[in-house]
N, C-alpha and C positions, 0 to 999 in steps of 0.2 A: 504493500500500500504506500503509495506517496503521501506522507503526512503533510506536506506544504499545503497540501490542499484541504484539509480538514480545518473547516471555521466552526463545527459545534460539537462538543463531545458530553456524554453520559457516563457517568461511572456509578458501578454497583461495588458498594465498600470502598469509597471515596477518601473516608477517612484512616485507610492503611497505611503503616509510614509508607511500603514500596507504591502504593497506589496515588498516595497525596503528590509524593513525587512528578509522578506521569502530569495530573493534574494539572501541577505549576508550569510544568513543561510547557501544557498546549497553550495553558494562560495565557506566558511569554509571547509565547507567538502567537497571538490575539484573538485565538479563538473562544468561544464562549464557551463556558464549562458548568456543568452540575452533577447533580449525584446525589446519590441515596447511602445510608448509613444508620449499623441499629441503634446508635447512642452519638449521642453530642458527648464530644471532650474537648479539651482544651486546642487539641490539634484540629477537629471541624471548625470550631470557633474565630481559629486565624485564618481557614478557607475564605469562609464565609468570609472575616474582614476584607481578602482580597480581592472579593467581585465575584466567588462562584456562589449557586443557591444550593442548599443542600438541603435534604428532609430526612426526617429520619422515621417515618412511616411506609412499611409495605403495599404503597399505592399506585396505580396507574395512571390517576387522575393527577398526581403530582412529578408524575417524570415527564422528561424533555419527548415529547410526540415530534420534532423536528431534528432531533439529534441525525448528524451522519456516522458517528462511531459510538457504539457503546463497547467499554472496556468492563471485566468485571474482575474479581479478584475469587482465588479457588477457595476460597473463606465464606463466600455468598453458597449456598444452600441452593440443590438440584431442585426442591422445591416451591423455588423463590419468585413469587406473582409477577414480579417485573422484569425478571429475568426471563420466565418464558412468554410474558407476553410480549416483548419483543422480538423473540426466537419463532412467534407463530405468525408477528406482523412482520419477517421476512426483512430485519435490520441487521445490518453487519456486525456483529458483536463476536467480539473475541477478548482473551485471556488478556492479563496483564503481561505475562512473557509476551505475549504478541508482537504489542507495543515495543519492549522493549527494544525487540527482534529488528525491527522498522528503524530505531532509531539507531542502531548497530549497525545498517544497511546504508541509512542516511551519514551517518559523522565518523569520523576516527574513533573508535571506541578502545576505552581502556576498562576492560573488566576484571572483578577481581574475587574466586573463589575461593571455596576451602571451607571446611567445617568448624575452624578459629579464624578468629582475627580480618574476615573480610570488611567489617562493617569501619572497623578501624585502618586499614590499610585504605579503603576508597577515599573513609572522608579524609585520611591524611594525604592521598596526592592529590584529591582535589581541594584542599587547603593551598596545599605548596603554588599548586597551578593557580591557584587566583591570588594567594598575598605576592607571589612571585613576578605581577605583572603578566603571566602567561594567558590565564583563561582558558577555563571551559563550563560547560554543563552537566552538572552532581545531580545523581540520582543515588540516596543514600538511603541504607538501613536504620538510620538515628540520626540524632539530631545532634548536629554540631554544636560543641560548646561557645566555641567564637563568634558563628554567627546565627544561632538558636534556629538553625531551619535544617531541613534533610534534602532543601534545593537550592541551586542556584545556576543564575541563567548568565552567559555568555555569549558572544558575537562569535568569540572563535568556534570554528565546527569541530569541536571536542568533546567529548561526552566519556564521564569516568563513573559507572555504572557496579554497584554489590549484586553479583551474578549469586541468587538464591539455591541451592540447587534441591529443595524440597519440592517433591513432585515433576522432579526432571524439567522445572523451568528453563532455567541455565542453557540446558542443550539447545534452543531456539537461538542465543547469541552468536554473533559473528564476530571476536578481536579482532583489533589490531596489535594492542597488546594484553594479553590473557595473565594475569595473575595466578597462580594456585598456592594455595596456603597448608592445607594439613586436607588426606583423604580418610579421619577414621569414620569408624563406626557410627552411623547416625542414623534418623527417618529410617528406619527397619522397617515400619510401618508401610511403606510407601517402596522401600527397594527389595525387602526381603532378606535379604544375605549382605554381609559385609563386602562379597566378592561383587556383586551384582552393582552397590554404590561406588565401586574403585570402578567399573567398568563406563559409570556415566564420568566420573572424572576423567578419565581416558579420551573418551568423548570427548568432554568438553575442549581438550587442548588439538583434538583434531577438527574442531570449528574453527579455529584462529586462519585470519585472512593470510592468503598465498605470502607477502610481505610481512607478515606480520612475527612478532616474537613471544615467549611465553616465557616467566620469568616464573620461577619453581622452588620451593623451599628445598633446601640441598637435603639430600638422601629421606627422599620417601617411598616410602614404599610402592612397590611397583613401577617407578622411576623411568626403571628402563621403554616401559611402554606408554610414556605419554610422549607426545608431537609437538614441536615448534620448527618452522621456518628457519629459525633461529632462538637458539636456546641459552638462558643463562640463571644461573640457580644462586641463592642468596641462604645467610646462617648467621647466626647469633655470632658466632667466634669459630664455626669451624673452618680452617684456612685450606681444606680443600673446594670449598664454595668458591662461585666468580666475586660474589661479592660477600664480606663478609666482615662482621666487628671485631676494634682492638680497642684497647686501656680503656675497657667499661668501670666506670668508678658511681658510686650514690653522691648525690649531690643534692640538697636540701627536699628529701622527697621526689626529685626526679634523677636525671643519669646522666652524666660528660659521658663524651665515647668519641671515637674514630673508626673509619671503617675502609675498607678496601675495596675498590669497584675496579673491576678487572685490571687487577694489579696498579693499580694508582691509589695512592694513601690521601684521604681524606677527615682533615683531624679540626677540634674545635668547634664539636656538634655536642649540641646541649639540648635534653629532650626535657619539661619541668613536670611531664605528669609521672605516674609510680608504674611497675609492673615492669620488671624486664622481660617479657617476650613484647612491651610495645618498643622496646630498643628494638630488639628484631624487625618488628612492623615497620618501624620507622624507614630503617635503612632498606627493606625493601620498594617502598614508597619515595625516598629520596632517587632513589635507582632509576624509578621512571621517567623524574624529571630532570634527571643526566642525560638518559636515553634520548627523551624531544632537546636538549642542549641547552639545556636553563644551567645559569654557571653555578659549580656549587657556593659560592660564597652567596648568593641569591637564598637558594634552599638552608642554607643552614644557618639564615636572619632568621626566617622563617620560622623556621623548627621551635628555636628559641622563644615563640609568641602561641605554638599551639597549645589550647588548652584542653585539647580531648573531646568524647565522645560522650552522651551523656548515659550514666549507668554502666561506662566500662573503664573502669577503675578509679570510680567518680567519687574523690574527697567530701565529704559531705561534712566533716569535722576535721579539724585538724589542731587540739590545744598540746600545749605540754603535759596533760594529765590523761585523754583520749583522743585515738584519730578513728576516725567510724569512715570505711570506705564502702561504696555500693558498687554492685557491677553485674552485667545481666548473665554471667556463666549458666550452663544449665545443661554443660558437657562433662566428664570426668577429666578430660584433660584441660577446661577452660576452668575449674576449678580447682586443681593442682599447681595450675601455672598463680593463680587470684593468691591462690594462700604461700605458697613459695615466695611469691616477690612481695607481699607484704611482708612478712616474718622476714624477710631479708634487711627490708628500708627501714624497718622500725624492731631490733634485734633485742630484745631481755622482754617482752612484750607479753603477756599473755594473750592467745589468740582466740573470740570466742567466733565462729561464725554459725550466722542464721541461714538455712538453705532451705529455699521451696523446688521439690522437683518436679517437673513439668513433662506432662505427659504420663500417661499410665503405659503404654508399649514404651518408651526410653525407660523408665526407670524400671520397667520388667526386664528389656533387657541388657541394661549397664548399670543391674544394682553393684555387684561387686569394684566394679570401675568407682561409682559414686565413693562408696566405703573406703575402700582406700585413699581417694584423694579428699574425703574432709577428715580421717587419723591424722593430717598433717597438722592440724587444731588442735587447742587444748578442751575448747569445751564448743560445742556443736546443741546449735536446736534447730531441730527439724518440723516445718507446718506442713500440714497435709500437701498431695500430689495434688498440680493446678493442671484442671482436664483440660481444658482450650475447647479443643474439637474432639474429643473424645471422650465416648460412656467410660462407665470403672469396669476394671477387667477383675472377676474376683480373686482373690488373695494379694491381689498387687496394692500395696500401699506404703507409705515411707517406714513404717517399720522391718519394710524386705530390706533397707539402707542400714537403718538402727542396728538390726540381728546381725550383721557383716559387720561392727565396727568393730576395731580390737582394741584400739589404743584413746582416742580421746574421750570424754565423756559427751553422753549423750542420751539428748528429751525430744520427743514430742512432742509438740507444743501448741497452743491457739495462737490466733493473733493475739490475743487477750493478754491470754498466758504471756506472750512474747513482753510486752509493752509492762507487767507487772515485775519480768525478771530485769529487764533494763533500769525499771523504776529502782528497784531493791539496790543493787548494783550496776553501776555505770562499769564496762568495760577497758582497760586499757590499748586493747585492738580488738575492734568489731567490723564485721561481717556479714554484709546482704548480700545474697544472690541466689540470681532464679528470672526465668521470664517470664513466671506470671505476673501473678499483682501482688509481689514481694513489693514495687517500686511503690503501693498508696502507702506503704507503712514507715520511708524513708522521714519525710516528714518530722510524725508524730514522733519519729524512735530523736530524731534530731532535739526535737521540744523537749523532749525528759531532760536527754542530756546536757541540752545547755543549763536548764534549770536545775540539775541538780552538782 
């Protein structure tokens, strides 16, 4: 589809981060936008402020009857009145990958996948490419800390795009340049086998345009079978990577470091937010915008001013008596990596952290995963399993996590519960994470703590 030419668009779950995105997209380029959504938040609320109408009732009488594209999101319900009454009055409607697909077809596209750290890696090169003078168009998983949105629009035809890959969206993209971050275990639900998900990332790096390059976390698994045009793989410190970090030091809550971009030392990079695999991220992301030839003395002003993602590794306190960090982990390894580089940056620390696990198939099956990677705590509480899109599966519940713990202590908890243990005791390193709606509770855990 040539999108130049679309002046009215519809969206069913409007109010998705990946779908708000699209939204702002067509905005930009002047077309008229609406859309349906089952709740008003804070993110329809800035829709809305920008000129689109949005409803949030399942009605007929209230969608765009002259729309030329309706986009929906795989979150909208097979049963959903607007959605097929569009599908039976014979209107072009298709998936959010669709779009994407379109827009990957239209611009340079920089995507960037992997089961960690994609949402971080995006917004950080499309950070670099706009405080860098370079420019493009962010289609992100979260909301940038710097500039409180998960879009923004450009003149240059560049588009740096968090290639999803739940329910094999992703495989509709076309790079230029292809990111891959980490291929484990994930959406079982939707791939079946472990083997089956490494084979859509496989995939994935065999969509990258003829000229194009894919830039690869050094030694993952399966390695040998993923495709690039041209290939160059990136590592925290290991120096048989093209690009890789040196003299990583903590530095007030964030990291100095230097790095190697094929074999050229690049030194006097200063990252301020916490978590060393975002040093990793970092320097994958700086990589890209060496690739388009943005000087590094550019990229690494820059660096210097990012202030992250919100809910991935997001200071929420920081005294000299407690620092309360949030972050939407909701992997065994994104949860290993949270509590590793906190307990690093803040060392004699007692660690408690609060996890909601999400999904009732992930946590049936990476309960063992989970359990090991919150032993790395000293006290752990756990709130019930956040279903999203899924019934309960029986026996599955947080205490399949609890029964695997060996080493740290460990509750199940309410929110209630949660909010009367902080009350009692203020932590000296505290711990959210989860993608459910662990983040309405960030808040109120905030309010104890200052006040007490």
């Amino acid at each position: 589809m040539d999108i130049s030419n679309i002046k009215r668009v519809y969206f069913l779950g409007i109010g998705g981060i990946g779908m708000s995105a699209i939204a702002r997209f067509f905005l930009k380029r002047g077309a008229v936008v609406s859309g349906y959504d089952k709740t008003p938040t804070a993110l329809t609320a800035m829709l809305e402020q920008e000129g689109m109408r949005i409803h949030f009732d399942d009605d007929i009488n209230q969608c765009d009857h002259d729309a030329q594209l309706i986009i929906y999101t795989p979150a909208i319900p097979a049963g959903h009145t607007e959605l097929n009454w569009y599908r039976d009055n014979s209107y072009p409607v298709f998936k959010r990958s669709d779009a994407l697909q379109w827009i990957t077809e239209a611009l340079y596209a920089i995507t960037v996948a992997g089961t960690h750290g994609k949402t971080t890696i995006s917004t950080m090169i499309a950070y670099l490419l706009r405080e860098t003078g370079y420019g493009c168009n962010a289609f992100l998983g979260g909301i940038s800390s710097n500039y409180e949105t998960n879009y923004w629009h450009s003149d240059r035809q560049v588009a740096v795009i968090e290639a999803d890959e739940y329910d094999r969206s992703f495989l509709k993209l076309k790079p230029d340049v292809a990111v891959l971050t980490a291929i484990d275990p994930d959406h079982l639900d939707i791939y079946g086998t472990p083997e089956s998900m490494e084979e859509a990332f496989i995939q994935y790096t065999r969509n990258i345009k003829p000229t194009g390059t894919l830039i690869v976390k050094h030694g993952l698994h399966r390695s040998a079978e993923l495709y690039g045009p041209a290939t160059l793989t990136y590592s925290l410190n290991d120096p048989g990577a093209d690009i890789h970090g040196t003299k990583l030091t903590n530095n007030d809550g964030g990291y100095d470091f230097s790095f190697s971009y094929k074999g050229t030392d690049i030194g006097g990079c200063h990252l301020p937010i916490g978590g060393q695999h975002n040093v990793e991220n970092a320097i994958a992301a700086m990589s890209v915008g060496l690739m388009l030839g943005i000087p590094a003395e550019k990229l690494i002003e820059a660096l210097k001013r990012f202030r992250g993602v919100h809910r991935r590794f997001e200071y929420v306190l920081r005294t000299g008596k407690c620092v309360f960090i949030d972050d939407y982990a909701h992997h065994p390894e994104e949860l290993a990596a949270l509590i590793r580089s906190a307990k690093a940056l803040f060392p004699g620390r007692k660690c408690m952290v609060c996890f909601q696990p999400h999904l009732f198939t992930r946590t049936r099956d990476l309960a063992d995963g989970f359990a090991a990677s919150l032993d790395l705590a000293d006290e752990v509480l756990l709130l019930d399993i956040y279903p999203a899109r899924e019934l309960p599966i029986e026996g599955v519940t947080s205490k399949m996590i609890a029964d695997r713990m060996r080493k740290a202590s460990v509750r199940i908890v309410t929110k209630d519960e949660l909010l009367h243990t902080i009350e009692n005791s203020v932590p000296e390193l505290f711990i959210t994470a989860g993608a459910g709606d662990i983040d309405k509770m960030v808040l109120p855990l905030k309010e104890i703590m200052n006040r007490k």
